[in-house]
N, CA, C and O atoms as CSV, one atom per row, in Angstrom:
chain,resi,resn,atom,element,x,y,z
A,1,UNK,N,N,0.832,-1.199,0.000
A,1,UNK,CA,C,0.000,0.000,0.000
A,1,UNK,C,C,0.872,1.256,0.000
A,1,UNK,O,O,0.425,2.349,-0.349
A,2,UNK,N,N,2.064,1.073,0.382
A,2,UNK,CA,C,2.741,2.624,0.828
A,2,UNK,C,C,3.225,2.476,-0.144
A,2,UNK,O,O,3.579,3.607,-0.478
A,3,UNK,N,N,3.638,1.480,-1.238
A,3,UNK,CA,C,4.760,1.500,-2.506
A,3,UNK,C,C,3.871,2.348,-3.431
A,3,UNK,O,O,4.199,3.253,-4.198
A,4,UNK,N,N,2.510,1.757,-3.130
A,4,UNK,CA,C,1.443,2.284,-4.617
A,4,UNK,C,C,0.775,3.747,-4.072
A,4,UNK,O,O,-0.144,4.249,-4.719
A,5,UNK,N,N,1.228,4.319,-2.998
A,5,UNK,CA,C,0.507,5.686,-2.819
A,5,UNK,C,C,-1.169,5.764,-1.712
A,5,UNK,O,O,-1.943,6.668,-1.395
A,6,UNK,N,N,-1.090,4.469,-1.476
A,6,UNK,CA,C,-2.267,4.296,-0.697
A,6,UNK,C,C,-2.461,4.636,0.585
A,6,UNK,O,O,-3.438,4.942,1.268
A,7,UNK,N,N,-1.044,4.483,0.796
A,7,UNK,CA,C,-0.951,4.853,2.682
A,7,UNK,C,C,-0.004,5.490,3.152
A,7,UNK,O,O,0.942,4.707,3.070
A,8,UNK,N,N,0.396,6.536,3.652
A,8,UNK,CA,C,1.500,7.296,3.764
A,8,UNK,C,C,2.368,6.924,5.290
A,8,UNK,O,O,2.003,6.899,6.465
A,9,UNK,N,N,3.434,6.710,4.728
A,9,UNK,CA,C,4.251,6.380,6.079
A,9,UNK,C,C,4.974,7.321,6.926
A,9,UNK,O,O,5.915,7.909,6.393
A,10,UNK,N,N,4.702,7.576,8.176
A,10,UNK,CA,C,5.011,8.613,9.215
A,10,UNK,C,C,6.476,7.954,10.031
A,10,UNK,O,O,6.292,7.046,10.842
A,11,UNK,N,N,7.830,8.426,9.789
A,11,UNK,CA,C,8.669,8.196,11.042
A,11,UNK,C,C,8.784,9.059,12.330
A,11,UNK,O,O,8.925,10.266,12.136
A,12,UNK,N,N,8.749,8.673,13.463
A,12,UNK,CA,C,8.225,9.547,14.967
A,12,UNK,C,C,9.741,9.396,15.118
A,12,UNK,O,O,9.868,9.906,16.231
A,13,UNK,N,N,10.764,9.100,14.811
A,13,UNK,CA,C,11.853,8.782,15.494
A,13,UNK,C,C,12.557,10.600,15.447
A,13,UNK,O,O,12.026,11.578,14.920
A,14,UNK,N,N,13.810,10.534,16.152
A,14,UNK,CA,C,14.544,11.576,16.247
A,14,UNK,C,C,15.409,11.555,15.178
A,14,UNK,O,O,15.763,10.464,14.732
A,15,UNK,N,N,15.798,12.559,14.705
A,15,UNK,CA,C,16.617,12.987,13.513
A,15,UNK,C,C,17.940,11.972,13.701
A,15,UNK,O,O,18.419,11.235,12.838
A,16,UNK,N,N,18.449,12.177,15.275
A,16,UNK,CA,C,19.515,11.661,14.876
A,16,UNK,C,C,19.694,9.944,14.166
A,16,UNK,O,O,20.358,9.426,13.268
A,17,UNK,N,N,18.261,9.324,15.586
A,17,UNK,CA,C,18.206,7.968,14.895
A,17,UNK,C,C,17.769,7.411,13.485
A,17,UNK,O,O,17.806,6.259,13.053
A,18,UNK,N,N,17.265,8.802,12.796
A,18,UNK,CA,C,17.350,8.475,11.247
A,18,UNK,C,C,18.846,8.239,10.037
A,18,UNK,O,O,19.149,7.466,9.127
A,19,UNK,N,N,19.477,9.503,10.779
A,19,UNK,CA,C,21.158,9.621,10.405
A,19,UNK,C,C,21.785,8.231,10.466
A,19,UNK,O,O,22.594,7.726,9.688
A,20,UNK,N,N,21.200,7.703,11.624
A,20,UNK,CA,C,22.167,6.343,12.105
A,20,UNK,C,C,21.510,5.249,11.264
A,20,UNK,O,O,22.268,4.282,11.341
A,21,UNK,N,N,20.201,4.868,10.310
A,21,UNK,CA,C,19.774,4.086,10.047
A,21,UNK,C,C,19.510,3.659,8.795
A,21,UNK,O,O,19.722,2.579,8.242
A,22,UNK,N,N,18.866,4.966,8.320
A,22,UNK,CA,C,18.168,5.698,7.326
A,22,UNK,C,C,16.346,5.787,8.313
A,22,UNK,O,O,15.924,5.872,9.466
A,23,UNK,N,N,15.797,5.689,6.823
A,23,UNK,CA,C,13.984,5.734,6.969
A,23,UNK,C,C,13.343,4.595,6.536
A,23,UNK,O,O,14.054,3.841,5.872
A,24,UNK,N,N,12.356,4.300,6.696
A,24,UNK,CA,C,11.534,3.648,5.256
A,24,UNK,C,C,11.335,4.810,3.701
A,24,UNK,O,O,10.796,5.915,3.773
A,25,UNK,N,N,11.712,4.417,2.859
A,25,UNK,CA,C,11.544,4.703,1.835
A,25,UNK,C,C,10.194,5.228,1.847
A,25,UNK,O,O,9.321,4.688,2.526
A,26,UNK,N,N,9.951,6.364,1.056
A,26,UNK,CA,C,8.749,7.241,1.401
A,26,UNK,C,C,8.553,8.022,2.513
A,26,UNK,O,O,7.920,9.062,2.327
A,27,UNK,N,N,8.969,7.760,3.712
A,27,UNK,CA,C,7.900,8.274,4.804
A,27,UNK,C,C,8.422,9.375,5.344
A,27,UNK,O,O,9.572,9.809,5.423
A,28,UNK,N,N,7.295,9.782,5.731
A,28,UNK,CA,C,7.497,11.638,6.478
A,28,UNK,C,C,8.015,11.475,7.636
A,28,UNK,O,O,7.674,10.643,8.477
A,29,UNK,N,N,9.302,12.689,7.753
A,29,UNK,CA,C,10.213,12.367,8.976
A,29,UNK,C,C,9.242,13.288,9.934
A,29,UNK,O,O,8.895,14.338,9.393
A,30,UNK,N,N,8.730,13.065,11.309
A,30,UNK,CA,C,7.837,14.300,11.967
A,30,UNK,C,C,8.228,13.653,13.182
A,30,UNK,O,O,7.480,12.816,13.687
A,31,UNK,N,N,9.414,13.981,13.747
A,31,UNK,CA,C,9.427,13.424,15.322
A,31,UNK,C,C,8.033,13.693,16.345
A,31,UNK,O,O,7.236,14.619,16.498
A,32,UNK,N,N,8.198,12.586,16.825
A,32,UNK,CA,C,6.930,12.756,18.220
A,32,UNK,C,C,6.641,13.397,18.883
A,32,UNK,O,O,5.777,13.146,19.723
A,33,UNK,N,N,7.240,14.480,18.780
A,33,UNK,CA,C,6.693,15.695,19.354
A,33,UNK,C,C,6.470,16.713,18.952
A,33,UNK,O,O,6.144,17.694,19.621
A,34,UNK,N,N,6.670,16.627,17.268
A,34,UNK,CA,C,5.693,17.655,15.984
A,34,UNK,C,C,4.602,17.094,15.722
A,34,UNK,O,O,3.830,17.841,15.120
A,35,UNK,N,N,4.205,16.052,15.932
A,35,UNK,CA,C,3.085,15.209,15.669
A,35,UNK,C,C,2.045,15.919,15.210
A,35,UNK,O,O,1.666,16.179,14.068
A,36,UNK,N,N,1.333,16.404,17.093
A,36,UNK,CA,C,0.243,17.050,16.775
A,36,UNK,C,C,0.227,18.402,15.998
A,36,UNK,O,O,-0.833,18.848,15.557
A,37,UNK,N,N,1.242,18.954,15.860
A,37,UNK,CA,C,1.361,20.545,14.974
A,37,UNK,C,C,1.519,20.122,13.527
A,37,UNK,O,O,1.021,20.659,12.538
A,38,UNK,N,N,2.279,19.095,13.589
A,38,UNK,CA,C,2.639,18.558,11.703
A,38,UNK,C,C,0.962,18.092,10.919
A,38,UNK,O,O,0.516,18.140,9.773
A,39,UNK,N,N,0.383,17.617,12.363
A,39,UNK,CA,C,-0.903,15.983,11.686
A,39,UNK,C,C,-2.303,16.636,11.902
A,39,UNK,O,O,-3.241,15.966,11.468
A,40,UNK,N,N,-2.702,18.166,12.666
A,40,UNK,CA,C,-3.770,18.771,13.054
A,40,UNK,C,C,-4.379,19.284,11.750
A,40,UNK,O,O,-3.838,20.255,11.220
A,41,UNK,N,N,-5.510,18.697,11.149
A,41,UNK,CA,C,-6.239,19.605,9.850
A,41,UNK,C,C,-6.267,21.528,10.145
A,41,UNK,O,O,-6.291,22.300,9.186
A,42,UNK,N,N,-6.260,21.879,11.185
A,42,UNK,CA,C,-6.591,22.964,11.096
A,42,UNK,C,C,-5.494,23.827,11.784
A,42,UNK,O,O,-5.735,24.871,12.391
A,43,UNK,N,N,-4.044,23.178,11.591
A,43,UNK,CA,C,-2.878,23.507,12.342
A,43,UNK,C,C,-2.234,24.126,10.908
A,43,UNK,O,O,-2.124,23.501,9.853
A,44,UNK,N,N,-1.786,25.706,11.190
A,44,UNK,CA,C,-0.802,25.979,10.454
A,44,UNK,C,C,0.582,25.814,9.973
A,44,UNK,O,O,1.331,26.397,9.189
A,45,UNK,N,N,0.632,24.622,10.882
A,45,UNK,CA,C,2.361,23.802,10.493
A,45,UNK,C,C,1.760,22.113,9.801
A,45,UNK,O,O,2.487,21.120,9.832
A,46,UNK,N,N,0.741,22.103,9.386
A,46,UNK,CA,C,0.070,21.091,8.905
A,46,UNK,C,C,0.685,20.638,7.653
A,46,UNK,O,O,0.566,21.402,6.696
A,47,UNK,N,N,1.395,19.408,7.458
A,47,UNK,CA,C,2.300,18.720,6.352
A,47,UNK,C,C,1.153,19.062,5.460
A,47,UNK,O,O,0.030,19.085,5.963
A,48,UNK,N,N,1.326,19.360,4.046
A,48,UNK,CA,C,0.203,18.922,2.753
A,48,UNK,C,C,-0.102,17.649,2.619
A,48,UNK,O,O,-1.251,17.260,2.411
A,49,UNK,N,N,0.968,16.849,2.736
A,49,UNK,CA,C,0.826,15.485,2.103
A,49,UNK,C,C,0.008,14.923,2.701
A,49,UNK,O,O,-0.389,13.990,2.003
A,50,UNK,N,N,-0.656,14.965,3.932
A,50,UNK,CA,C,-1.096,14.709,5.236
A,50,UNK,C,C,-2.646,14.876,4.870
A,50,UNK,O,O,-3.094,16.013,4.722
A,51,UNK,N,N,-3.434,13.799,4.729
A,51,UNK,CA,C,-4.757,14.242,4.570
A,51,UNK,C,C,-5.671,13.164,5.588
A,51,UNK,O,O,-5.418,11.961,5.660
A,52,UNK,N,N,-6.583,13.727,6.217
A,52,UNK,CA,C,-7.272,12.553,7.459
A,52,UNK,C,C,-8.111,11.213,6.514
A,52,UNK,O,O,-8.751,10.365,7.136
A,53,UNK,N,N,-8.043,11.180,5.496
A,53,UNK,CA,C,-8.765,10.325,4.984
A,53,UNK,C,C,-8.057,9.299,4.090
A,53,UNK,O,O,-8.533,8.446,3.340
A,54,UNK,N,N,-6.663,9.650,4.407
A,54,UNK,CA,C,-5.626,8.559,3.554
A,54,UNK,C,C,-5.138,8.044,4.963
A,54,UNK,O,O,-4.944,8.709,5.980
A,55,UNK,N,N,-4.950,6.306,4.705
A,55,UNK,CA,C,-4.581,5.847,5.664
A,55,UNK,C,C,-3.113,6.302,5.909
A,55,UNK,O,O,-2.496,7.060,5.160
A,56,UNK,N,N,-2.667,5.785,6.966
A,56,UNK,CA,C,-1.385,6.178,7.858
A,56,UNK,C,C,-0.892,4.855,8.638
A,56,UNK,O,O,-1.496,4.158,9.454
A,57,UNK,N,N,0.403,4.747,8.115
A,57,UNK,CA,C,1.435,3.979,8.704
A,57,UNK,C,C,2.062,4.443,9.785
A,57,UNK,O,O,2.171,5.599,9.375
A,58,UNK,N,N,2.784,4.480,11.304
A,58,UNK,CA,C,3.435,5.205,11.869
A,58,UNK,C,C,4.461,3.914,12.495
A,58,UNK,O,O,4.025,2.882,13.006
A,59,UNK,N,N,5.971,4.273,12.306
A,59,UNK,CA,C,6.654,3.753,13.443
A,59,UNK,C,C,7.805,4.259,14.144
A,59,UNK,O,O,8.113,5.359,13.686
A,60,UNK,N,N,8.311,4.008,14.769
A,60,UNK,CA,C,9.504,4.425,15.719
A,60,UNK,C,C,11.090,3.338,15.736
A,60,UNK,O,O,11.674,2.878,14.754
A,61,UNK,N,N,11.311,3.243,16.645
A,61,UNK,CA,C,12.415,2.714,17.071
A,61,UNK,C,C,11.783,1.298,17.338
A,61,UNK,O,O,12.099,0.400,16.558
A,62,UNK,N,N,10.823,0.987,18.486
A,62,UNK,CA,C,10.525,-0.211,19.110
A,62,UNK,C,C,9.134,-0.046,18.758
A,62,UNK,O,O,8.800,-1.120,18.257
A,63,UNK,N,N,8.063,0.817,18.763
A,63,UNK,CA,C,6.878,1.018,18.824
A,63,UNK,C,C,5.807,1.947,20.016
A,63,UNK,O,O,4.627,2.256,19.852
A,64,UNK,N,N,6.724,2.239,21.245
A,64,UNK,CA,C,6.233,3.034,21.780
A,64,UNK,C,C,5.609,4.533,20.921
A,64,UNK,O,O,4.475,4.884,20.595
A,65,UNK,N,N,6.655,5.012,20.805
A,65,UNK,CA,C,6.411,6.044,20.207
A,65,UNK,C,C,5.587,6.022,19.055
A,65,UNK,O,O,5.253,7.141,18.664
A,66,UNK,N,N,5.157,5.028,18.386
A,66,UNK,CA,C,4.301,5.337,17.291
A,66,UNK,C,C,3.216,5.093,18.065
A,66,UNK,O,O,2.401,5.937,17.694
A,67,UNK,N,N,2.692,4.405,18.967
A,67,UNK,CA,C,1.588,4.081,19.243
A,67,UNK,C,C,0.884,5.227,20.088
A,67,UNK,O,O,-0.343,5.200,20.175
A,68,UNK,N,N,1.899,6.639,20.967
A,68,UNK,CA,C,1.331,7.711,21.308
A,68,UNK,C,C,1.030,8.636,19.934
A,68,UNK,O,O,0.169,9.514,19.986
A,69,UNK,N,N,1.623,8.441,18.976
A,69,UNK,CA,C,1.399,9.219,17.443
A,69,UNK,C,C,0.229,8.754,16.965
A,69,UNK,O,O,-0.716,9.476,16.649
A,70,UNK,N,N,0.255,7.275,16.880
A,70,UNK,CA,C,-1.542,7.071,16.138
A,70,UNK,C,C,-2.262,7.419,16.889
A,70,UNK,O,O,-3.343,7.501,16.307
A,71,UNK,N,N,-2.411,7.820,18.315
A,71,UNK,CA,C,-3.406,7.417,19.599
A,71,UNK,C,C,-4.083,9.323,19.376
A,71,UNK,O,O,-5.227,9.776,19.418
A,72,UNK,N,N,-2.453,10.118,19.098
A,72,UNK,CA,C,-2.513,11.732,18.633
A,72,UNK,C,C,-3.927,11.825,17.291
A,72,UNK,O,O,-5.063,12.299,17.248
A,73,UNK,N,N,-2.914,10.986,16.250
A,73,UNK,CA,C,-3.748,11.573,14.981
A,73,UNK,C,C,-5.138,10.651,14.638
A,73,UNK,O,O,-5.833,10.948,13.666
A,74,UNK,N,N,-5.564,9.225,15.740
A,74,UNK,CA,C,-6.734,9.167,15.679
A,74,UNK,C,C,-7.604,10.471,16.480
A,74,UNK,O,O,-8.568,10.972,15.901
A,75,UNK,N,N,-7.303,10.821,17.448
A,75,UNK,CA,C,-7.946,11.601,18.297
A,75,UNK,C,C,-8.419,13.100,17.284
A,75,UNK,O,O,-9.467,13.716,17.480
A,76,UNK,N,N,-7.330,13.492,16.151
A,76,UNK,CA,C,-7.215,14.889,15.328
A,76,UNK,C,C,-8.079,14.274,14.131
A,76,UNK,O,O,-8.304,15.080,13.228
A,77,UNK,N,N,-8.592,13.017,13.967
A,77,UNK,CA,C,-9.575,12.892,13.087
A,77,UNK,C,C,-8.843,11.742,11.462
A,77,UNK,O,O,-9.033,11.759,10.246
A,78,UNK,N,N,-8.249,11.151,12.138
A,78,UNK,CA,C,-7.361,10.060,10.851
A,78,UNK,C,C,-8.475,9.288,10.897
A,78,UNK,O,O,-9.106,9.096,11.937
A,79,UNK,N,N,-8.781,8.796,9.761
A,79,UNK,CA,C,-9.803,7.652,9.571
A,79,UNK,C,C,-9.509,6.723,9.918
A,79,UNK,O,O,-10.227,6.171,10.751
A,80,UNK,N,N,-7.798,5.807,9.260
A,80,UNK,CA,C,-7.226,4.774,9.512
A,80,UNK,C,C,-5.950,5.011,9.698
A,80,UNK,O,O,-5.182,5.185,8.751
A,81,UNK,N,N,-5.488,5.051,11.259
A,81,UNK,CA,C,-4.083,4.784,11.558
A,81,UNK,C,C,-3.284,3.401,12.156
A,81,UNK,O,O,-3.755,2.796,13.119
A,82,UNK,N,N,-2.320,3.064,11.643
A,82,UNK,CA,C,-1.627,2.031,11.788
A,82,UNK,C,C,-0.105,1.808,12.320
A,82,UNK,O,O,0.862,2.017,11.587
A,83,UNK,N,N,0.045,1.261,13.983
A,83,UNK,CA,C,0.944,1.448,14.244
A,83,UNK,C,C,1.673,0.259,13.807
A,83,UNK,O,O,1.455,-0.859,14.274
A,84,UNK,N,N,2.722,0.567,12.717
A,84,UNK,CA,C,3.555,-0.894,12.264
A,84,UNK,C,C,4.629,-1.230,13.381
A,84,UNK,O,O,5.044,-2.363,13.137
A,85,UNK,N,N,5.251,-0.711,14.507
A,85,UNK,CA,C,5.899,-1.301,15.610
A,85,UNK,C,C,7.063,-0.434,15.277
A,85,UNK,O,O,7.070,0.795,15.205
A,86,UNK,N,N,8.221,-1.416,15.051
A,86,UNK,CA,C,9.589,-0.763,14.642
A,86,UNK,C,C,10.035,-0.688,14.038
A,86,UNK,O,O,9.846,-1.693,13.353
A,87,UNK,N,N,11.298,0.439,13.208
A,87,UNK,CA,C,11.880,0.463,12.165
A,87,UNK,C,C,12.535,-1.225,11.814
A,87,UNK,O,O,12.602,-1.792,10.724
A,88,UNK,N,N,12.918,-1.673,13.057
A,88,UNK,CA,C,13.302,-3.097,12.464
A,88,UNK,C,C,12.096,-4.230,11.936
A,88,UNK,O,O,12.371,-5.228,11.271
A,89,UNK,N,N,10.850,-3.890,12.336
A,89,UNK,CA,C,9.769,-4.578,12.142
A,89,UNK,C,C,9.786,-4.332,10.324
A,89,UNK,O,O,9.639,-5.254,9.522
A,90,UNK,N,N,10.031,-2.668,9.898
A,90,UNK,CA,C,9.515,-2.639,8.425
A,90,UNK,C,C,10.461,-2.884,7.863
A,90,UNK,O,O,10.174,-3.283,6.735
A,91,UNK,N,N,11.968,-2.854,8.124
A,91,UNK,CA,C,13.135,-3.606,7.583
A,91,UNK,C,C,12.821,-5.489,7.537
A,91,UNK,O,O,13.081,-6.075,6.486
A,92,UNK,N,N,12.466,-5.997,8.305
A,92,UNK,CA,C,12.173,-7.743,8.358
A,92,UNK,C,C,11.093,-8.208,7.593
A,92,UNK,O,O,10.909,-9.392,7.309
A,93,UNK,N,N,10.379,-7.264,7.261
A,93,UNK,CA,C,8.848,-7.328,6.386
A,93,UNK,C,C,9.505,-7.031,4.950
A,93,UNK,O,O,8.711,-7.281,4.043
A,94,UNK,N,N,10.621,-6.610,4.561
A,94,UNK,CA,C,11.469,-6.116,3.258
A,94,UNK,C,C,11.238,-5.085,2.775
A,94,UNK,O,O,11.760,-4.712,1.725
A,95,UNK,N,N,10.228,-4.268,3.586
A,95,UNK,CA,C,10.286,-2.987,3.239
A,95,UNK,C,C,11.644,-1.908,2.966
A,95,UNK,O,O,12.593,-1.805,3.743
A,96,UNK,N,N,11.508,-1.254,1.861
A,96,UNK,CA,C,13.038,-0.658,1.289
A,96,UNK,C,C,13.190,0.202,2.496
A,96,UNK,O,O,12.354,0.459,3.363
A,97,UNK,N,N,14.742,0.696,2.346
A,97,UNK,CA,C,14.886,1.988,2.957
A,97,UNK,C,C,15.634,2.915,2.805
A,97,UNK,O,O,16.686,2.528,2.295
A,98,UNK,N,N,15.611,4.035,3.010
A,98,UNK,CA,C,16.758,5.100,2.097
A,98,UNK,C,C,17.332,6.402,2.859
A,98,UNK,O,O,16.629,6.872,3.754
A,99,UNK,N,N,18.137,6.800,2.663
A,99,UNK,CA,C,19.369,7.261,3.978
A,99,UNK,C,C,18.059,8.407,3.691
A,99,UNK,O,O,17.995,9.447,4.345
């Protein structure tokens, strides 16, 4: 779904642990604590790409942190959010990834 444009993938992690890893291929870097200013429909720091009616992927490091991010952008009105766990979870699934 995220290869073909269906579901947009959110990383919550910190900049630096992206440097050290990369990302998933595609996904919006918005650490966990831009969340709600990046993911709010009616927030003026509101990503474009970001629409409440396209599903949403979110993960982190282990999964904590994505699971306070979906818990954020169900509450701001996401139709379908999905916490995939950890960056190593979407690396073992063969999901690509890119510095």
């Amino acid at each position: 779904m995220a290869a073909s444009g269906q579901l947009q993938l959110i990383d919550v992690r910190e900049l630096a642990e992206l440097t050290a890893s990369g990302k998933a291929q595609g996904a919006l870097h918005i650490p966990l604590a831009q969340v709600a200013a990046k993911t709010a429909p009616d927030s003026p720091e509101k990503l474009s790409q970001l629409s409440t009616q396209t599903p949403v992927a979110i993960y982190c490091a282990m999964g904590g942190r994505a699971r306070k991010a979906a818990e954020v952008m169900t509450q701001l009105g996401y139709a379908k959010v999905y916490n995939i766990g950890g960056f190593s979870d979407w690396q073992q699934a063969g999901g690509p990834v890119s510095a």
